[in-house]
SEVOZA-105281 format. One record per residue (C-alpha): residue in one letter; x, y, z. Coordinates in steps of 0.5 Angstrom, whole numbers, padded with zeros to 4 digits, always signed. Example, Ala and Ser with C-alpha at 12.3 -4.5 7.8 and 13.67 -1.06 7.14 Angstrom:
2
A+0025-0009+0016S+0027-0002+0014
This chain:
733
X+0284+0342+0169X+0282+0349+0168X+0285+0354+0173X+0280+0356+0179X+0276+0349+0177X+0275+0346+0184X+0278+0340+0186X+0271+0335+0188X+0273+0329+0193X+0268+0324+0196X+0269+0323+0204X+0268+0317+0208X+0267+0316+0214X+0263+0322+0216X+0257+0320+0221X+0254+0327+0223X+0255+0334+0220X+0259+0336+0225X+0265+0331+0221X+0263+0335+0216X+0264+0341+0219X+0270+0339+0223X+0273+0337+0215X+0271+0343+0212X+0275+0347+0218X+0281+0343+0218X+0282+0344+0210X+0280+0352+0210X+0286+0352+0215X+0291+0351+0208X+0294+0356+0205X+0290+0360+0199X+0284+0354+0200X+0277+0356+0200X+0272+0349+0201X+0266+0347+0203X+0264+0339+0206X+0256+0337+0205X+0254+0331+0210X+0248+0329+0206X+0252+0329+0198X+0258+0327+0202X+0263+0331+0199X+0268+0335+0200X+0269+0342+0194X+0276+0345+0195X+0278+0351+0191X+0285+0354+0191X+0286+0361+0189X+0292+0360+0184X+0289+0354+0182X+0292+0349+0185X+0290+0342+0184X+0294+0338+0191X+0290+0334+0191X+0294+0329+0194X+0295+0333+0199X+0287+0336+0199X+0286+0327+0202X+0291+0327+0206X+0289+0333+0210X+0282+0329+0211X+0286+0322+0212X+0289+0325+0217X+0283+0327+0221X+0281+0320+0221X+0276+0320+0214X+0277+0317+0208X+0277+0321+0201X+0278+0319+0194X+0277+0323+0188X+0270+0322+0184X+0271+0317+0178X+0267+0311+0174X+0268+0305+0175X+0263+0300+0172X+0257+0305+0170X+0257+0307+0178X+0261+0312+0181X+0267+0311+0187X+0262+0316+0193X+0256+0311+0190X+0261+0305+0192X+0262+0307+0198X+0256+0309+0200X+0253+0302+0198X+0258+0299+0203X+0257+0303+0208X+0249+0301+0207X+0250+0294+0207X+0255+0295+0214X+0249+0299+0217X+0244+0294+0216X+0248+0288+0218X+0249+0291+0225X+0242+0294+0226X+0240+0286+0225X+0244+0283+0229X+0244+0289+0235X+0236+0290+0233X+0236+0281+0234X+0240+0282+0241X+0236+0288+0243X+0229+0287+0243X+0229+0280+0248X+0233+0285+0252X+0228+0290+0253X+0223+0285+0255X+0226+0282+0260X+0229+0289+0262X+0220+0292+0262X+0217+0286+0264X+0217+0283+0270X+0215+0275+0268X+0221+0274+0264X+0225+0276+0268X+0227+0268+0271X+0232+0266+0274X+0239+0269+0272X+0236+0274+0266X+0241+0279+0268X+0247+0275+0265X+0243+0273+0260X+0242+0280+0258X+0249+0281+0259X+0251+0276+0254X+0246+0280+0249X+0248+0287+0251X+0256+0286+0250X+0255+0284+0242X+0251+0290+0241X+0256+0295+0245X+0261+0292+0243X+0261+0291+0235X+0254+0294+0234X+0256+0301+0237X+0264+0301+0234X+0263+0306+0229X+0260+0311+0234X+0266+0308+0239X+0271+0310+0233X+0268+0316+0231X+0268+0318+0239X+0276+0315+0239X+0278+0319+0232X+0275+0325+0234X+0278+0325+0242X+0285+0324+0239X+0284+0331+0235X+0280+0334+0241X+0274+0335+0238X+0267+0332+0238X+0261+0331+0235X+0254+0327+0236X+0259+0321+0236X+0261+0322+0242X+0255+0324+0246X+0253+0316+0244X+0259+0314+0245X+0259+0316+0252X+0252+0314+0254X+0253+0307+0252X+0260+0306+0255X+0256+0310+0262X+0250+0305+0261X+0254+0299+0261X+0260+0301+0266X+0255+0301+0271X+0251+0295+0269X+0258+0291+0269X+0259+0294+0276X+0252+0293+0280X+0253+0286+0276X+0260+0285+0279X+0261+0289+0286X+0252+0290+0287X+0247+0286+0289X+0244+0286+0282X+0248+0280+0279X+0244+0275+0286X+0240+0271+0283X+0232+0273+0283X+0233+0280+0281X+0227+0283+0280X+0226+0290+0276X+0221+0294+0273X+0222+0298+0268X+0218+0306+0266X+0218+0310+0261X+0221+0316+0266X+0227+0314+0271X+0226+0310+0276X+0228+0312+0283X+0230+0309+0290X+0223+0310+0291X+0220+0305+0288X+0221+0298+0288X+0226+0298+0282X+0230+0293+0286X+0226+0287+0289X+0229+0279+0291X+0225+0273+0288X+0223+0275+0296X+0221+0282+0295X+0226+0285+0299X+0225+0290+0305X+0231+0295+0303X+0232+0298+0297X+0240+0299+0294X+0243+0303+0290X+0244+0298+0284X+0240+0297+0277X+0242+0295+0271X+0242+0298+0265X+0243+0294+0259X+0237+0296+0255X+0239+0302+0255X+0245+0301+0252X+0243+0296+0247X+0236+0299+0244X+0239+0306+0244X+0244+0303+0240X+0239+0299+0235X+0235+0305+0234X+0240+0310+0232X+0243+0305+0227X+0236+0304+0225X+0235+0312+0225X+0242+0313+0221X+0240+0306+0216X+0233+0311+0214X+0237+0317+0214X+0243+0314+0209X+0238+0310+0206X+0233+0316+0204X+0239+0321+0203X+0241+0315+0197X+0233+0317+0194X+0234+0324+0195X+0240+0325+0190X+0236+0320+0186X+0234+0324+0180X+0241+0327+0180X+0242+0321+0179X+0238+0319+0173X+0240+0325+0169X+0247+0323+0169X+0245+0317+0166X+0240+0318+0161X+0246+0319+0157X+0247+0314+0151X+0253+0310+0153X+0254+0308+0146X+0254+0311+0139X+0253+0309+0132X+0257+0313+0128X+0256+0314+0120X+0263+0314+0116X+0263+0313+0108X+0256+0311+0109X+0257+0305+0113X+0255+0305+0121X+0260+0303+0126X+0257+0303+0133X+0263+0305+0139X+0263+0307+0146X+0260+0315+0147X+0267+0316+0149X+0271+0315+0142X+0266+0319+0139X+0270+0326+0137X+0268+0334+0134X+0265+0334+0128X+0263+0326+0127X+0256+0325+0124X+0251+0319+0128X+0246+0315+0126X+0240+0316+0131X+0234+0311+0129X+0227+0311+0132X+0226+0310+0140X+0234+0311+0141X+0237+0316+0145X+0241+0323+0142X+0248+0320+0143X+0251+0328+0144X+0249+0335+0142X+0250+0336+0135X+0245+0339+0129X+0241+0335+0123X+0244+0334+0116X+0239+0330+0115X+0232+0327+0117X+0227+0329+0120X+0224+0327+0127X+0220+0328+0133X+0225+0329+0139X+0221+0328+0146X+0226+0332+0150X+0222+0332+0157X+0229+0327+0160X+0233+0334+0159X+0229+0340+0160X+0221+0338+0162X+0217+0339+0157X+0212+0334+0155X+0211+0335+0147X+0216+0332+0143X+0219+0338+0138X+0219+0337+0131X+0227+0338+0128X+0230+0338+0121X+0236+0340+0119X+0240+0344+0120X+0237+0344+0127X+0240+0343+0133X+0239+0336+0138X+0241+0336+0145X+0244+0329+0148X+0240+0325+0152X+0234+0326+0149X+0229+0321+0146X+0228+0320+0138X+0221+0319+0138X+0220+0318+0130X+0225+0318+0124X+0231+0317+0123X+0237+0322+0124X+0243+0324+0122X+0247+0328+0127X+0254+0332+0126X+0256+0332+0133X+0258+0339+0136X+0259+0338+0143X+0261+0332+0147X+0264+0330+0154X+0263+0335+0159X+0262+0340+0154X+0254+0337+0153X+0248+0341+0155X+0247+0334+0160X+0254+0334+0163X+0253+0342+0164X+0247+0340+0167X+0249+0335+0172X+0255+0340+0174X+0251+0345+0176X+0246+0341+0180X+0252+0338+0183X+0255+0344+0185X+0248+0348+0187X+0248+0341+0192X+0255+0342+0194X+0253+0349+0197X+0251+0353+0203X+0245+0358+0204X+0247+0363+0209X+0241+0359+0213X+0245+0353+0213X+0251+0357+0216X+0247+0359+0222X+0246+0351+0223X+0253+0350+0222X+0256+0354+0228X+0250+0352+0233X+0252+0344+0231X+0259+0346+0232X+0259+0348+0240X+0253+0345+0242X+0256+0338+0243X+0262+0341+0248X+0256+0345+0252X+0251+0338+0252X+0257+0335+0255X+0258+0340+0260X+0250+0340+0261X+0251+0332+0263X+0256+0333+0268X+0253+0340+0271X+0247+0335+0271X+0249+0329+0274X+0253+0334+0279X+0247+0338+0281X+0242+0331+0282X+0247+0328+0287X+0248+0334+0291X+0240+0335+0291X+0238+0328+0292X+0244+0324+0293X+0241+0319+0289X+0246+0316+0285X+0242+0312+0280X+0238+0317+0278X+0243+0323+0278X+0246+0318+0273X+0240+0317+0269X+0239+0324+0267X+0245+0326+0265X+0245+0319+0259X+0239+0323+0257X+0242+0329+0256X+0247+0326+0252X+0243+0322+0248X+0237+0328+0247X+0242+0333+0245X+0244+0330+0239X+0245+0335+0234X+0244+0331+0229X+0237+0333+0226X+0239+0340+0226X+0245+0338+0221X+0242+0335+0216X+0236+0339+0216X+0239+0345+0210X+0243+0340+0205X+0238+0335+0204X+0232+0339+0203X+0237+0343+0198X+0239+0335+0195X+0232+0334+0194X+0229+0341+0191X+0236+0342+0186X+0234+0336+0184X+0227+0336+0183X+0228+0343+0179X+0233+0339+0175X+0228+0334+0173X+0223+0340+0170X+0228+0344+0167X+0230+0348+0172X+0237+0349+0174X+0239+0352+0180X+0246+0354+0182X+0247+0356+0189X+0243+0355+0195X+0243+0362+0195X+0239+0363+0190X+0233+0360+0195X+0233+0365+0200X+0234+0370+0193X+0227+0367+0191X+0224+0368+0199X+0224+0376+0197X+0224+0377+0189X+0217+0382+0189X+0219+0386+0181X+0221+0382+0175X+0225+0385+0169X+0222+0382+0163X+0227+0382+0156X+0223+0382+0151X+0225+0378+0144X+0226+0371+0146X+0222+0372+0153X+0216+0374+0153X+0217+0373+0144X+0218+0367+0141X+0224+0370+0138X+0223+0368+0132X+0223+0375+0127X+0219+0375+0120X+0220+0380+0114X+0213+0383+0114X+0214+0388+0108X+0219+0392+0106X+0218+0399+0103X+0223+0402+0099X+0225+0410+0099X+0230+0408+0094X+0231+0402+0090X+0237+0399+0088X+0240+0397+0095X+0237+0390+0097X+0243+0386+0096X+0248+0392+0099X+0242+0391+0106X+0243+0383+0104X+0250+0383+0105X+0251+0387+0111X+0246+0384+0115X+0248+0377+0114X+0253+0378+0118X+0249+0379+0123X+0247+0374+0128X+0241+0379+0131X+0234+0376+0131X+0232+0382+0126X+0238+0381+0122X+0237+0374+0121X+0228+0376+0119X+0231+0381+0114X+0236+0376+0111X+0231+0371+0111X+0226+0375+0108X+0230+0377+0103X+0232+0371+0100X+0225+0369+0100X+0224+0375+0095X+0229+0373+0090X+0235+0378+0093X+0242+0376+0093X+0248+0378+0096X+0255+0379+0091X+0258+0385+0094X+0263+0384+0098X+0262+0387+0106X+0268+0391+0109X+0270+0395+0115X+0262+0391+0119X+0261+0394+0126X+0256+0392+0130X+0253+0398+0135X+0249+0393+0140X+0243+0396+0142X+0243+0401+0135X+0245+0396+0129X+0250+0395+0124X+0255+0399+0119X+0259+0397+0113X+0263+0399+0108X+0259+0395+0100X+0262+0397+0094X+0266+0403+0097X+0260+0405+0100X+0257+0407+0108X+0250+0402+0108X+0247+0403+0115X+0241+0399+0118X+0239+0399+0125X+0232+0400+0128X+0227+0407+0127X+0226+0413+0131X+0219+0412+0128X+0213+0409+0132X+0209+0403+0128X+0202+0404+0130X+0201+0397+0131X+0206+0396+0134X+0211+0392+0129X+0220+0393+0129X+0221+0398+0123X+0229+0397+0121X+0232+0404+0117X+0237+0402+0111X+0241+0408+0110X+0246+0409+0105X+0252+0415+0107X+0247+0417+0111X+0241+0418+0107X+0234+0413+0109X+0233+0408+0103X+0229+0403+0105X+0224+0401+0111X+0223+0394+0113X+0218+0393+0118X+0219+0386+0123X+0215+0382+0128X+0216+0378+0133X+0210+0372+0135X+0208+0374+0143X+0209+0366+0146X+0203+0362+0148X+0203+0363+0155X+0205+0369+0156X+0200+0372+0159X+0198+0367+0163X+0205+0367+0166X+0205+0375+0168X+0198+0372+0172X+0201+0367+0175X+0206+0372+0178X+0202+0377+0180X+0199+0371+0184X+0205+0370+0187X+0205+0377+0190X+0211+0380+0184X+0210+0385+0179X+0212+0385+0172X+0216+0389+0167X+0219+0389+0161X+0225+0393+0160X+0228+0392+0152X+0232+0395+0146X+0226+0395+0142X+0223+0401+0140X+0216+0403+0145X+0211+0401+0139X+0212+0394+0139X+0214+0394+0147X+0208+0397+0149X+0205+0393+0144X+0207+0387+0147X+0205+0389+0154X+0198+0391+0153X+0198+0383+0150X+0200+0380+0156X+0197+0384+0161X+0202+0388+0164X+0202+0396+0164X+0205+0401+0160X+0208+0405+0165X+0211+0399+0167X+0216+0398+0160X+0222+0401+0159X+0224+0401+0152X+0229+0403+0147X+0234+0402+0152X+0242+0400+0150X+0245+0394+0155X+0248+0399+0160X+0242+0402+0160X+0238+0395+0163X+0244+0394+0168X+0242+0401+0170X+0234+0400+0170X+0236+0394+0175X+0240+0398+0180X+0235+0403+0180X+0229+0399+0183X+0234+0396+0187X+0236+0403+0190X+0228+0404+0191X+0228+0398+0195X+0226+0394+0189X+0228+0386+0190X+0228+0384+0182X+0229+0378+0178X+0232+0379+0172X+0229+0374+0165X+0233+0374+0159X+0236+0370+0154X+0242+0375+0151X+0249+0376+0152X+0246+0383+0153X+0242+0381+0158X+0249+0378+0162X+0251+0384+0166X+0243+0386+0169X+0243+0378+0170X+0249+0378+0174X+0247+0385+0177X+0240+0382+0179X+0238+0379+0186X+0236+0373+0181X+0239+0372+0175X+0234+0368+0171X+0236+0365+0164X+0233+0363+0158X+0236+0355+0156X+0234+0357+0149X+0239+0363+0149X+0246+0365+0149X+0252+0361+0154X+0253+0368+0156X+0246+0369+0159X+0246+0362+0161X+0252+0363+0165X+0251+0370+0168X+0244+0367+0171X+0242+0365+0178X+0237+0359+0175X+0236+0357+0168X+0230+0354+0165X+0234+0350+0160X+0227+0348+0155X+0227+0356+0154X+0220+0355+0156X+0216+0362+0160X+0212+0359+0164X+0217+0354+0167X+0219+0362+0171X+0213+0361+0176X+0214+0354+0178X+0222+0356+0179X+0220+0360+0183X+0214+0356+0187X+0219+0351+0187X+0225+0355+0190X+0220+0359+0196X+0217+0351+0198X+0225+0349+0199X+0226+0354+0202X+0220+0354+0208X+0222+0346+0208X+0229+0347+0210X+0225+0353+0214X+0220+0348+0217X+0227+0343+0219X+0231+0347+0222X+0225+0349+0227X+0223+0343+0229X+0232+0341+0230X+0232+0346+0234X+0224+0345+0238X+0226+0338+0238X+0233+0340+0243X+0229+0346+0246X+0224+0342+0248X+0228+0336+0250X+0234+0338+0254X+0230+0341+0260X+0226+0335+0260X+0232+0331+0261X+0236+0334+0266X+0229+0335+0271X+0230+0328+0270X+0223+0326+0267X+0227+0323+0260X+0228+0315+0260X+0235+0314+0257X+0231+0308+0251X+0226+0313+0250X+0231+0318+0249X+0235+0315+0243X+0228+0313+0240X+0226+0321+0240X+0233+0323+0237X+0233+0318+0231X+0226+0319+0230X+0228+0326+0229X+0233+0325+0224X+0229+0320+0220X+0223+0327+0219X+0227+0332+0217X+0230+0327+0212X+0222+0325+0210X+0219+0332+0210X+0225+0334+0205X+0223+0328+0201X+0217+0332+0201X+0220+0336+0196X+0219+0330+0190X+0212+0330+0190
């Protein structure tokens, strides 16, 4: 494993986010470990900063929290974390049926009083024991579990409130007047007081005592929050779904080409360099370039993009993509985890795995909130029996504050909207990094264009030549066929067509990023780099010197992209001005700009990559927050030093790795729905941690001025956990 490479473990057992935090503070505490645990992947990242791999020591750590953990592997097409969180499904299911079987006729008997026949009390306790006892065990071992560490969580405010519930339904059955046969009580939606008649004899008794059972309390509390966790596991399953589906569109076998005849074998036994047979309708096995056939590649599972593209040889292919005609064959160039897809996967797993500052502010309210609502229940509970000296509804209202207050809709209100929006980005193309880069989005109001490859196809063509000196096409031929520049490659190409070859050999070559190239041929300095001299349609004009002296002027162009001009509308409508800043001379630069509707003053041209780099500091000194767009290794610094980093997928690995976003299909007008997609996560997990903190804000006084039912209580806290999980799911449409 590569040195600082993460180790990443899947934690079981976590109940709420305050598990997750509880972990992530325990691991921080090793020597040299930096990790972060998300409840709603449930994942630990833990990254030492030697290097180190103790895993083994990374689980027991964990384990010895009272959680399990296991590192991530395949077994049978599914992953270990899918596994477990499968049985851990199934186990909620099971006791949400039998307690939901147990609780409802409970709470009938409880609410009305018709049904209430002779001895119903007992009975209700024979049906409340199974669902406090094993219906609410994994809330009780959590509870148990965490008191050991002196720690709590939202757990344990269950916990409490069902074993508060039931010790003193037990005790008014067993030592109170509430087990006598013909027991009578009425059931409201607000705690009920020695006021009212809430304990009446078959022969509506004329005095009134202190004892009331509270049974459905106990058990529907308990139904609705295995339901409300059932939903919320259930949903965050369908939330990671569309990772999921990326990580499977992967060919699983390939049919390998050797001497002419085809051999299928898993997609793991295929190596560098060996050639694949892809028939019509099959899915790419990995990356690789054509040698031969001609297709139709519809790459929409990878980068989004709905028209299939036509590919050739010599052309590259990406994994997981569909051949939708001919028949191919492909040299593999990348397999495993270097593939375009994997990449892909690990980005998205790890934008999943971080925390946006705003989830760091949630984080540190979850972890003393619990501590402070147990010391409000006691207060609670305290001040009501010396106020009224009512004992059952001083008890009443300190369940409801336990039970209200549980922080666990605040907890997941950042990391599912984060699983949910990475993976619908990834789904379009769009690969976000970190959960940062949301609130990087938020304040985005200037982009940087490069221009060549960005708001161009990239694509150069050899317009015309124009020679001062004739005799030196071969020498210019042979120098800038070492060159890997788009204009380089234009000028190769237009050479060759016109009949030039290269025979002289090419000594002492220097490339000048931003300038051009230099070599010796035949004992001779050959030059050629772009002109000083503006081309008044706008086009690249290229000098080849020799020994200093211009021979030959080539003039290049490049093809403005179709949708260009569309796009920079789209942002200006999105409040974001746009500029270009490129190496390119001012004639095609401006040129470019005046097509696609951005103003002159707001170009910047002839600029070397130092020179972007310094562009970008300079706007952001001015107050500017600036997106970066480029596809090139002299973009990389700019794209690191921006706010947002945006990289071209169709570019080089360095940009692609300098870059906060990457539109994998190198498709311009996917920029504006990356950025509309950031912003609406962004306002969703906004919207959610509003309404987990409105939700307790309002709740709270409500519980303690003793005006909240401890059933209705629970019912409002599971329903709060299950909308923020529904309006992240939002996100997918």
């Amino acid at each position: 494993m590569p040195v600082n490479e993460p180790v990443v473990l899947a934690v079981t057992g976590m109940t709420c986010a305050a598990c997750a935090a509880r972990i992530e503070k325990k691991l921080n505490k090793l020597d040299g470990v930096s990790a972060t645990v998300n409840y709603a992947t449930s994942k630990a990242t833990v990254l030492h900063e030697n290097g180190s791999t103790e895993v083994d020591s990374f689980i027991k750590t964990i384990e010895d929290l009272g959680y399990g953990a296991v590192a991530p592997k395949i077994e049978d097409g599914e992953s270990t974390a899918e596994i477990a969180t499968e049985a851990h499904l199934i186990d909620i299911r099971r006791r949400l049926v039998v307690s939901a079987i147990c609780a409802v006729p409970v709470m009938l008997m409880s609410m009305i009083r018709p049904l209430q026949f002779d001895g119903w009390q007992w009975v209700s306790l024979v049906l409340a024991l199974p669902v406090a006892l094993w219906g609410a065990a994994p809330f009780h071992r959590s509870a148990w579990r965490n008191a050991r560490h002196r720690a709590t969580t939202m757990d344990t405010l269950v916990s409490l409130g069902v074993i508060a519930a039931m010790s003193w339904s037990l005790w008014a059955l067993i030592f109170g007047n509430a087990g006598e046969i013909g027991m009578k009580m009425n059931m409201s939606l607000f705690p009920r007081s020695l006021s009212g008649d809430s304990l009446m004899s078959g022969m509506e008794m004329n005095h009134v005592v202190h004892d009331e059972i509270y049974l459905e309390v106990a058990t529907t509390l308990v139904a609705f929050l295995l339901a409300g966790r059932y939903f919320e596991v259930r949903s965050r399953r369908r939330a990671g779904a569309a990772l999921r589906s990326l990580l499977n569109i992967g060919a699983k076998e390939a049919m390998l080409w050797r001497d002419g005849v085809e051999t299928s074998i898993p997609i793991g036994a295929l190596g560098v360099g060996e050639v694949f047979v892809v028939r019509p309708g099959e899915t790419i096995a990995t990356d690789g370039v054509v040698i031969e056939g001609q297709s139709a590649v519809d790459r929409s599972m990878v980068t989004g993009e709905s028209i299939p593209v036509e590919v050739a040889i010599g052309d590259s292919v990406t994994g997981g993509t569909l051949n939708s005609s001919g028949r191919l064959l492909v040299r593999a160039t990348r397999i495993g985890r270097d593939t375009v897809l994997s990449q892909m996967a690990r980005l998205v797993d790890k934008a999943q795995d971080g925390k946006a500052p705003i989830q760091r502010l949630a984080d540190r309210v979850s972890s003393v909130f619990v501590p402070i609502v147990m010391g409000l229940s006691l207060a609670t509970l305290v001040g009501w029996l010396v106020i009224s000296g009512d004992a059952q509804k001083s008890f009443q209202a300190a369940v409801s504050v336990l039970v209200i207050a549980c922080p666990c809709a605040l907890g997941l209100a950042t990391p599912v909207a984060l699983l949910v929006g990475t993976s619908r980005a990834a789904r379009e193309g769009i690969i976000i990094k970190g959960a940062h880069v949301l609130e990087a989005t938020q304040a985005i109001d200037t982009i940087v264009f490069d221009k060549t490859g960005t708001l161009t196809t990239g694509v150069m063509t050899l317009q015309s030549i124009d020679e001062i000196e004739p005799g030196f096409r071969s020498a210019v031929l042979a120098v800038e066929n070492q060159s890997e520049h788009p204009i380089a490659r234009a000028i190769v190409n237009g050479l060759r067509d016109r009949g030039v070859v290269a025979t002289s050999r090419v000594d002492e070559f220097v490339n000048i990023p931003g300038v051009g190239v230099s070599a010796l041929v035949d004992g001779r300095r050959i030059a050629v780099g772009r002109s000083t001299n503006m081309n008044e349609s706008g086009l690249t004009v290229v000098e080849a010197s020799v020994d200093g002296q211009v021979v030959a002027r080539f003039t290049v162009s490049d093809h403005i992209k179709q949708t260009a001009a569309a796009i920079v509308a789209e942002l200006r409508a999105l409040g974001v001005r746009p500029m270009i800043v490129s190496g390119d001379s001012v004639g095609p630069v401006e040129h470019v700009a005046k097509q696609v509707g951005i103003d002159t003053s707001e170009t910047r041209s002839g600029v070397l990559p130092a020179d972007k780099l310094r562009i970008v500091s300079e706007l952001q000194a001015s107050g500017a927050s600036v997106a970066m767009v480029g596809d090139g290794v002299n973009d990389a610094a700019a794209l690191v030093a921006a706010d947002l980093g945006i990289a071209m997928g169709t570019g080089t690995d360095a940009a692609m790795e300098a870059g906060d976003l990457t539109i994998v299909s190198g498709d311009l007008s996917v920029v504006p729905q990356a950025l509309a997609l950031s912003r609406r996560t962004l306002r969703i997990i906004r919207a959610n941690l509003f309404w987990a903190f409105a939700y307790n804000v309002a709740a709270l006084p409500l519980a303690v001025v003793g005006l909240m039912n401890p059933v209705i209580a629970g019912l409002a806290m599971a329903l709060s956990s299950v909308f923020v999980v529904a309006n992240s799911l939002r996100l997918r449409r």
